[in-house]
C-alpha positions as CSV (number, residue, x, y, z in Angstrom):
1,X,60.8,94.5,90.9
2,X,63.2,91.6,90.0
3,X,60.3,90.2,87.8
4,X,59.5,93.8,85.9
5,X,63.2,94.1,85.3
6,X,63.8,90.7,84.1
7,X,60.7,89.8,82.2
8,X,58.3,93.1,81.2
9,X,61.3,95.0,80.3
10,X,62.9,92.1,78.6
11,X,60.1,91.9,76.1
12,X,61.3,93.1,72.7
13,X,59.4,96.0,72.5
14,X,59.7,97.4,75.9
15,X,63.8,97.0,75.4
16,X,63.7,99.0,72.3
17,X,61.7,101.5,74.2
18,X,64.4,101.8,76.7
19,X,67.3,101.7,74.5
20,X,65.6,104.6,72.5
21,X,64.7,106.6,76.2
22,X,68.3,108.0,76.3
23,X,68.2,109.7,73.0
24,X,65.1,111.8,74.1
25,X,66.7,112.8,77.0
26,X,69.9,113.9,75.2
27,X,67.2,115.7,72.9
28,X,65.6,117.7,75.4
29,X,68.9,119.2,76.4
30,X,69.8,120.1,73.2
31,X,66.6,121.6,72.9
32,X,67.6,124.5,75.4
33,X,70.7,125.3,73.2
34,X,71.4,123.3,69.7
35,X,75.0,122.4,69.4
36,X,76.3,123.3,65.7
37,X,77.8,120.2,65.2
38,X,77.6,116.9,66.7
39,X,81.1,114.8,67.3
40,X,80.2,110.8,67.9
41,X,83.1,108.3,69.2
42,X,82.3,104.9,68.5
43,X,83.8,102.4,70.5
44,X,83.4,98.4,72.3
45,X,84.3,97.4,75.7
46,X,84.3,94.2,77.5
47,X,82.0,92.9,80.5
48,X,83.1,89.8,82.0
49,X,81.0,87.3,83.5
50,X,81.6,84.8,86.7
51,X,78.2,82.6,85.9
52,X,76.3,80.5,83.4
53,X,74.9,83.7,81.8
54,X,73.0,83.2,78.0
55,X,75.6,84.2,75.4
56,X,78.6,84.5,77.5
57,X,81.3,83.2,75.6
58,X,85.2,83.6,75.7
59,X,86.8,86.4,73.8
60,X,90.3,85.7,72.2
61,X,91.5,89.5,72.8
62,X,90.2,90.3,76.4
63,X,91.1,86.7,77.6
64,X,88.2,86.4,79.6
65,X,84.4,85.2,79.4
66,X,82.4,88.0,79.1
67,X,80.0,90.0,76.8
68,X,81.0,92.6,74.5
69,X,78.8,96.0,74.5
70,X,79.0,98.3,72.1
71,X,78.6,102.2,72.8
72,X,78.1,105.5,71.3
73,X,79.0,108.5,72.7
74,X,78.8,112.7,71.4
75,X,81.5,115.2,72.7
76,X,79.7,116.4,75.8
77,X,79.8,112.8,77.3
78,X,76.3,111.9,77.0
79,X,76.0,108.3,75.9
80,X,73.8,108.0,72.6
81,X,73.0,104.4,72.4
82,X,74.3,101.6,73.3
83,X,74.2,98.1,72.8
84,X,74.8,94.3,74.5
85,X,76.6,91.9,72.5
86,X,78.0,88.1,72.8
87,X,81.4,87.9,74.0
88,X,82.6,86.6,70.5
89,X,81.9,89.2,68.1
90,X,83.9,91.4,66.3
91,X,84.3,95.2,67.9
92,X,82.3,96.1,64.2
93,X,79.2,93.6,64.8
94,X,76.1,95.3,64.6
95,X,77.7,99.4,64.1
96,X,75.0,100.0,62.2
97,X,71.8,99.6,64.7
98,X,73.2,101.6,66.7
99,X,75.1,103.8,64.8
100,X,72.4,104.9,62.2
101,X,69.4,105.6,64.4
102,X,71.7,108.4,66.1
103,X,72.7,110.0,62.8
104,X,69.0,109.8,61.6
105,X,68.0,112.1,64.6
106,X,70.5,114.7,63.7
107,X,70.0,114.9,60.1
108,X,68.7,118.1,59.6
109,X,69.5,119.7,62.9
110,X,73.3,120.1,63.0
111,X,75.1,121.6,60.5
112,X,78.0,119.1,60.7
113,X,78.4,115.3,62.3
114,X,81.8,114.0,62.8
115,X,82.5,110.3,63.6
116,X,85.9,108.6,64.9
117,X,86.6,105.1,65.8
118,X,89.8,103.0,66.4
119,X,91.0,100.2,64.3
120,X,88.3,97.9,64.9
121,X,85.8,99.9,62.7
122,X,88.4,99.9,59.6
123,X,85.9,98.2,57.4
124,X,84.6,99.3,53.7
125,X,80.9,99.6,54.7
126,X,81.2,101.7,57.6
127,X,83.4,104.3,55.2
128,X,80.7,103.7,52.8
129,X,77.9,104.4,55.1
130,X,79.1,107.5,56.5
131,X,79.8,109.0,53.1
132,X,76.5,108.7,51.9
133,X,75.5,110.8,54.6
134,X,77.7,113.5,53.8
135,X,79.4,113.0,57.6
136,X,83.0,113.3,58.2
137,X,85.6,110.8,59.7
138,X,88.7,110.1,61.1
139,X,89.1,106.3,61.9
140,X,92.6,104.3,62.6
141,X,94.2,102.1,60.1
142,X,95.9,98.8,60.7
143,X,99.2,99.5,59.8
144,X,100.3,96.8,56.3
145,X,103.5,96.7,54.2
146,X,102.0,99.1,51.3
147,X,101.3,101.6,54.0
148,X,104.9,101.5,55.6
149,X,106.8,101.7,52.4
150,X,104.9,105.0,51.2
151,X,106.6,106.7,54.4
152,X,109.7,104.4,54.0
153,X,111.8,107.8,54.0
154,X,110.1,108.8,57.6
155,X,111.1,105.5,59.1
156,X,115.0,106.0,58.6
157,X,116.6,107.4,62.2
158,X,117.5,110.9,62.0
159,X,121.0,111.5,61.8
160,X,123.1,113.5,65.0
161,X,122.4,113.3,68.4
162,X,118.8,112.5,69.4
163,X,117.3,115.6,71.3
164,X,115.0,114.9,74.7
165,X,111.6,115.3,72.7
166,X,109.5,113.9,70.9
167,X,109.9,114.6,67.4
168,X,106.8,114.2,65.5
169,X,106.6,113.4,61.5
170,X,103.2,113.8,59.3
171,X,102.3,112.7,55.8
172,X,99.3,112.5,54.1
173,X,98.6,110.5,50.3
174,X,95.8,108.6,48.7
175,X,95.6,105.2,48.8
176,X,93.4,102.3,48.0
177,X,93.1,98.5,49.2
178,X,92.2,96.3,47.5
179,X,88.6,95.9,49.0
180,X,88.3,99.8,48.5
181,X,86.3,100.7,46.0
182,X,87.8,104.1,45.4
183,X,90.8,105.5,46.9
184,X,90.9,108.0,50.5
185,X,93.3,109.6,51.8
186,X,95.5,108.5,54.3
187,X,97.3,110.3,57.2
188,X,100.6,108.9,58.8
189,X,101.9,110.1,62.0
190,X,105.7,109.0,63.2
191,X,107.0,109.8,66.4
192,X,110.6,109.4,67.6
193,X,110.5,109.1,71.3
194,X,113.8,109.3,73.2
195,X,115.5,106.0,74.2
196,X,113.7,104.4,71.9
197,X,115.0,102.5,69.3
198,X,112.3,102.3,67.0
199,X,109.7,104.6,65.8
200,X,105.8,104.6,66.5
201,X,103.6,104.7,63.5
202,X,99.7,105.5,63.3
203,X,97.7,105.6,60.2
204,X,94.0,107.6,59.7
205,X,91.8,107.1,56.9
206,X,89.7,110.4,56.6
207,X,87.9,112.3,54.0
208,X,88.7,115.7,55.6
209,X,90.5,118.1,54.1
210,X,92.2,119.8,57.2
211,X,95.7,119.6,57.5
212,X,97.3,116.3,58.7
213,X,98.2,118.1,61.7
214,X,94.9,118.9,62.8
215,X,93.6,115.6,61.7
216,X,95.9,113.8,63.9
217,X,95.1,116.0,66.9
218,X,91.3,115.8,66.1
219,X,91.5,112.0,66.0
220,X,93.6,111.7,69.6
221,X,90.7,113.5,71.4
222,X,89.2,110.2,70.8
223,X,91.0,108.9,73.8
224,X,87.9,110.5,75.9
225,X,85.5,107.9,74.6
226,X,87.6,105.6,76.3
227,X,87.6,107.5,79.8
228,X,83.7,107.8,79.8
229,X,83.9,104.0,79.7
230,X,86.1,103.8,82.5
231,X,84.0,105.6,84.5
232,X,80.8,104.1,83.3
233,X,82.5,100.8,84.7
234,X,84.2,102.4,87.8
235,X,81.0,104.6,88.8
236,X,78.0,102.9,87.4
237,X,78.9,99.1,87.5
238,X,77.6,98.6,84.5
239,X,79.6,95.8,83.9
240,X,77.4,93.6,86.7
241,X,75.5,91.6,84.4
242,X,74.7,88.9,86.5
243,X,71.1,87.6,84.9
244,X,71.3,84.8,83.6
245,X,69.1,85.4,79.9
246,X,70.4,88.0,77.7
247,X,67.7,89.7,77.5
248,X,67.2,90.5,81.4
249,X,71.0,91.9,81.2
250,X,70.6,93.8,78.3
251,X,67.9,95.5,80.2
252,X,70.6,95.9,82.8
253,X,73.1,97.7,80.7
254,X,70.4,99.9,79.5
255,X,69.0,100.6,83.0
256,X,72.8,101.7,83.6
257,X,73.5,104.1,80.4
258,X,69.6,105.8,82.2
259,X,72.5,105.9,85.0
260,X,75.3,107.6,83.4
261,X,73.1,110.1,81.5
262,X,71.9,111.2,85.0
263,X,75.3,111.9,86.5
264,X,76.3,113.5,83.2
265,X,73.4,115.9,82.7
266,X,74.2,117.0,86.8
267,X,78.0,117.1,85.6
268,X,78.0,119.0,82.5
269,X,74.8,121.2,83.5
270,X,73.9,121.7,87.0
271,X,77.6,121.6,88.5
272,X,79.4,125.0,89.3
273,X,82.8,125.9,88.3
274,X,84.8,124.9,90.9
275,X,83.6,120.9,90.5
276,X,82.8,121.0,87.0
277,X,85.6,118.6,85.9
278,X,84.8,116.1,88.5
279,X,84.1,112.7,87.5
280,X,81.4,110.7,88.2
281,X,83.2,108.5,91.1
282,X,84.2,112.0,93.4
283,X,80.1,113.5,92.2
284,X,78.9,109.9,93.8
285,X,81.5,109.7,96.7
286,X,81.8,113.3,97.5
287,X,78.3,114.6,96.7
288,X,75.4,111.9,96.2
289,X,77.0,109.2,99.0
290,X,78.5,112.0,101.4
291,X,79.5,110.0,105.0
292,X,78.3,106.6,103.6
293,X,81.1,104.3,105.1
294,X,82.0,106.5,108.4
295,X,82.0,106.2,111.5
296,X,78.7,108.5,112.8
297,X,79.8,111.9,113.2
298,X,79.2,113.5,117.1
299,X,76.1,115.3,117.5
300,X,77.1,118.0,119.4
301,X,80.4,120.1,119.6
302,X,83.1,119.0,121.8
303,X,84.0,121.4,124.8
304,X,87.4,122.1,125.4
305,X,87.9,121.4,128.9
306,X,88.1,125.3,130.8
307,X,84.2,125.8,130.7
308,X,84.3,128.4,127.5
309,X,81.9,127.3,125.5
310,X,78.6,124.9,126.6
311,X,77.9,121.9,124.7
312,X,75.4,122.8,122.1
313,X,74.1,121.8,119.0
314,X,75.5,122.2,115.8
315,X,73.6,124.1,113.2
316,X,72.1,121.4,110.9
317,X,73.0,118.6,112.5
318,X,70.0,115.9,113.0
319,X,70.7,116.0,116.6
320,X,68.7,119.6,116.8
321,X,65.7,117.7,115.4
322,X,65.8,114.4,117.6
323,X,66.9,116.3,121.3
324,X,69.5,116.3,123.5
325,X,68.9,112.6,124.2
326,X,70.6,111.6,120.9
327,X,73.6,113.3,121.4
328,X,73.8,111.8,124.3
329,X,73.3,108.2,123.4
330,X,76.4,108.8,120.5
331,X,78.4,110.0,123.4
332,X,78.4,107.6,125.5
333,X,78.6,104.9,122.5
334,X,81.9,106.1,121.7
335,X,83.4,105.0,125.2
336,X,84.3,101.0,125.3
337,X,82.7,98.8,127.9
338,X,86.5,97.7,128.4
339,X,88.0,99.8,131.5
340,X,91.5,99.3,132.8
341,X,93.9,101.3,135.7
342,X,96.6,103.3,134.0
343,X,99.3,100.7,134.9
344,X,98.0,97.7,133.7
345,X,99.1,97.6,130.1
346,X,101.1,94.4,129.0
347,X,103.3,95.2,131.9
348,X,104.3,98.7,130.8
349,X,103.3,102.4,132.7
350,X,101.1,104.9,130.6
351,X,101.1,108.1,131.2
352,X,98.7,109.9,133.7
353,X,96.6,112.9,133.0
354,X,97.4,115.9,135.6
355,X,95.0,117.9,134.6
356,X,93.9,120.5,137.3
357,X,90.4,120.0,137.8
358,X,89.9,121.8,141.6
359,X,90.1,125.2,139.8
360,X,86.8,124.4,137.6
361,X,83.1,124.8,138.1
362,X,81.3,120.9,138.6
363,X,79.8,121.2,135.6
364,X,82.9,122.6,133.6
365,X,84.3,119.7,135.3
366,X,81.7,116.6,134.1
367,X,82.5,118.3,130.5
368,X,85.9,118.5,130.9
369,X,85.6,114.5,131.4
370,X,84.9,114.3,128.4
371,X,88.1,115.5,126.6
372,X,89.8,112.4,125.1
373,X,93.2,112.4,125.4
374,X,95.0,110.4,123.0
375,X,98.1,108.9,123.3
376,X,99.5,107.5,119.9
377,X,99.2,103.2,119.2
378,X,103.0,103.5,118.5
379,X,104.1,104.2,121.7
380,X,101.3,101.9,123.7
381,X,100.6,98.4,122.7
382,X,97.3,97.5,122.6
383,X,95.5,94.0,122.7
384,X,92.6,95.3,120.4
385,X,93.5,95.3,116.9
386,X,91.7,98.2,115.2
387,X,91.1,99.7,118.3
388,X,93.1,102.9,119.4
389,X,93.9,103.9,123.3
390,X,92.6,106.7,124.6
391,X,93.1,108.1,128.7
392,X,89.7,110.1,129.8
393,X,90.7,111.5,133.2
394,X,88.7,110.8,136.9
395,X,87.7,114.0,138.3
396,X,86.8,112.6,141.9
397,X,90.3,110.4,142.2
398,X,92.6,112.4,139.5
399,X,93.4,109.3,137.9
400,X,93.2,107.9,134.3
401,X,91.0,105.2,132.9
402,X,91.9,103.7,129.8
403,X,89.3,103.2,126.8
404,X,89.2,101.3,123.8
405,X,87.2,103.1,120.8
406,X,87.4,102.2,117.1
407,X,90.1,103.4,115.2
408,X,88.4,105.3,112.1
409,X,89.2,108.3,110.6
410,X,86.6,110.2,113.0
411,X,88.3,108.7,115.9
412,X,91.8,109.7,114.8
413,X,90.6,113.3,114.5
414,X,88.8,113.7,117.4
415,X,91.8,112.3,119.3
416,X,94.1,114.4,118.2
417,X,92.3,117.4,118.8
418,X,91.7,116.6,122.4
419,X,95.3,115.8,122.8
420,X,96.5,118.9,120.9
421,X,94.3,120.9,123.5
422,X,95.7,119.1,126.5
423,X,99.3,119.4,125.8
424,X,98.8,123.3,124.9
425,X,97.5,123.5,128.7
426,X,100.6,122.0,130.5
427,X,102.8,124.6,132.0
């Protein structure tokens, strides 16, 4: 497997391949129901790297040695294309490999394609680019003297007492640098937050012709681009690049955007209301991975001690489909091999269970056993660290016996709920 991931897939043909494989999934999707217009975020991230790995170098702005991928993403979440990068390129290197194949496969479909990007993408050809293809943008411009004294009159503090919101300022004009071409228009957005001294200042280059309102909030949704990442990172790992060629972790970061397209498509189609704005992490913990990292649930129900119910399975449990012997075997795996009298704890009395077990039936009474009855690690020291005391009482003598278990969150629960029961049975 390592060798078909690492060499046959690293072949330049076969990585093309894969790069290209999420597209026709996202084309499939869209085959069910066209959108009417597609919305693409452009954007870079960083992937750093602990090793020797081909083309890992150090990056100025991330402070780190790592690669520097660059992604494309549409307004449903679904990650167009992507690509892997050195760690010493700018955020703009190569936009247009993976920005153009995704436009050519919507030409002709959609009636409208927006693009946005942050500041890193303020470049003439990129503006150029997209307006030969008749698409619309809203992109972030690095703030410059000229800029700031066309909205000179915005900058000034208001005069009187400063209310407790933010007070937001827009202006739109044309303007042109001077490796422009033509001139654009130009959006400027100030906000005057409270106890602040200073105001904050954005600038847009778009060619829409919305208000400079709706430009503004239009642009901000942009900010989602940047959570898909996060989660692409937090739920996917694509950021483990640990080949050492570039090619073999290229394949890698592909293999991973397969990944995300996965959990996204269940996300955005198969989920039902109530989960539908779940992210990827709680769909992997709470869905995909459920009781990976527990403690091994009990097999069978847990009898409360007066003989009302008999120990059965539970519906849908594996123990109905491996016998009575399994249930068992976790039962009695739960109890420590570590027995000790009641009085015997660093010097200090515990408490004894009178429970009044003449009254029941012998085998109400072997269940009854059973009951765990906790007493809480605050009040009793104990010599196992990450172990929690619980008393299981003697029928025969009317004593208690002292057992160690683990102290997980199963433990804990299971504890308290035979405790709970006990105390609600003392006159």
């Amino acid at each position: 497997m390592g060798r078909f991931e690492t060499q046959w897939l690293a072949a330049p043909e076969n990585l093309s391949a894969l790069a290209a494989l999420s597209s026709q999934w996202i084309d499939l999707v869209h085959g069910r129901r066209l959108p009417r217009g597609i919305v693409l975020d452009m954007d870079s991230s960083v992937s750093p790297t602990h090793g020797e790995q081909e083309n890992s170098v150090w990056n100025g702005h991330y402070a780190c040695t790592c690669y520097h991928p660059l992604f494309v993403f549409n307004q449903f979440g679904d990650l167009e294309r992507c690509s892997l990068r050195p760690g010493n390129v700018h955020s703009a290197d190569e936009w247009g490999a993976v920005l153009k194949p995704v436009v050519a496969r919507y030409q002709g479909k959609v009636s409208r394609i927006y693009f946005r990007a942050d500041v890193g993408f303020a470049n003439p050809e990129v503006y150029e680019s997209l307006e030969v293809e008749r698409i619309k943008y809203a992109i972030r411009l690095p703030a410059n003297r000229v800029l700031q004294d066309r909205i000179g009159y915005l900058l000034k503090r208001p005069v009187g007492r400063p209310p407790n919101e933010v007070r937001r300022f827009h202006a739109n004009f044309s303007y042109q640098a001077g490796s422009w071409t033509k001139p654009r228009r130009v959006i400027a957005k100030v906000e005057w937050h409270p106890g602040e001294l200073y105001p904050r200042v954005g600038f847009i280059v778009t060619n829409m012709t919305r208000p400079a309102e709706r430009v503004v909030v239009f642009y901000n949704k942009r900010g989602t681009c940047e959570q898909w990442i996060k989660e692409g990172k937090g739920a996917i790992k694509w950021t483990r690049l640990s080949c050492r060629t570039f090619a073999a972790n290229a394949v890698r970061l592909q293999l991973h955007a397969l990944a995300y397209n996965l959990g996204n498509f269940l996300r955005t189609l198969a989920t039902p209301e109530p989960i539908k704005d779940w992210s990827l992490t709680s769909l992997k913990e709470k869905l995909i991975k459920i009781g990976a990292g527990r403690e091994p649930r009990p097999l069978c129900r847990l009898p409360d001690g007066r003989g009302r119910h008999p120990t059965a399975n539970v519906p849908g449990d594996s123990a109905a489909h491996r016998g009575t012997a399994a249930a068992a075997t976790t039962g009695a795996s739960m109890r420590c091999s570590m027995v000790m009298r009641s009085k015997a704890t660093h010097g200090r009395s515990a408490p004894k269970c009178r429970g009044k077990w003449a009254r029941s039936a012998p085998s109400t009474t072997v269940r009854a056993a059973r009951v765990l009855l906790a007493v809480r690690t605050s009040r009793l020291p104990c010599s196992n660290p990450g172990k929690a005391p619980i008393f299981t009482p003697v029928p025969a003598s009317g004593e208690s016996r002292l057992y160690y278990i683990p102290l997980g969150s199963q433990s804990r629960q299971v504890a308290s709920r035979s405790y709970m029961r006990y105390r609600a049975r003392q006159p």
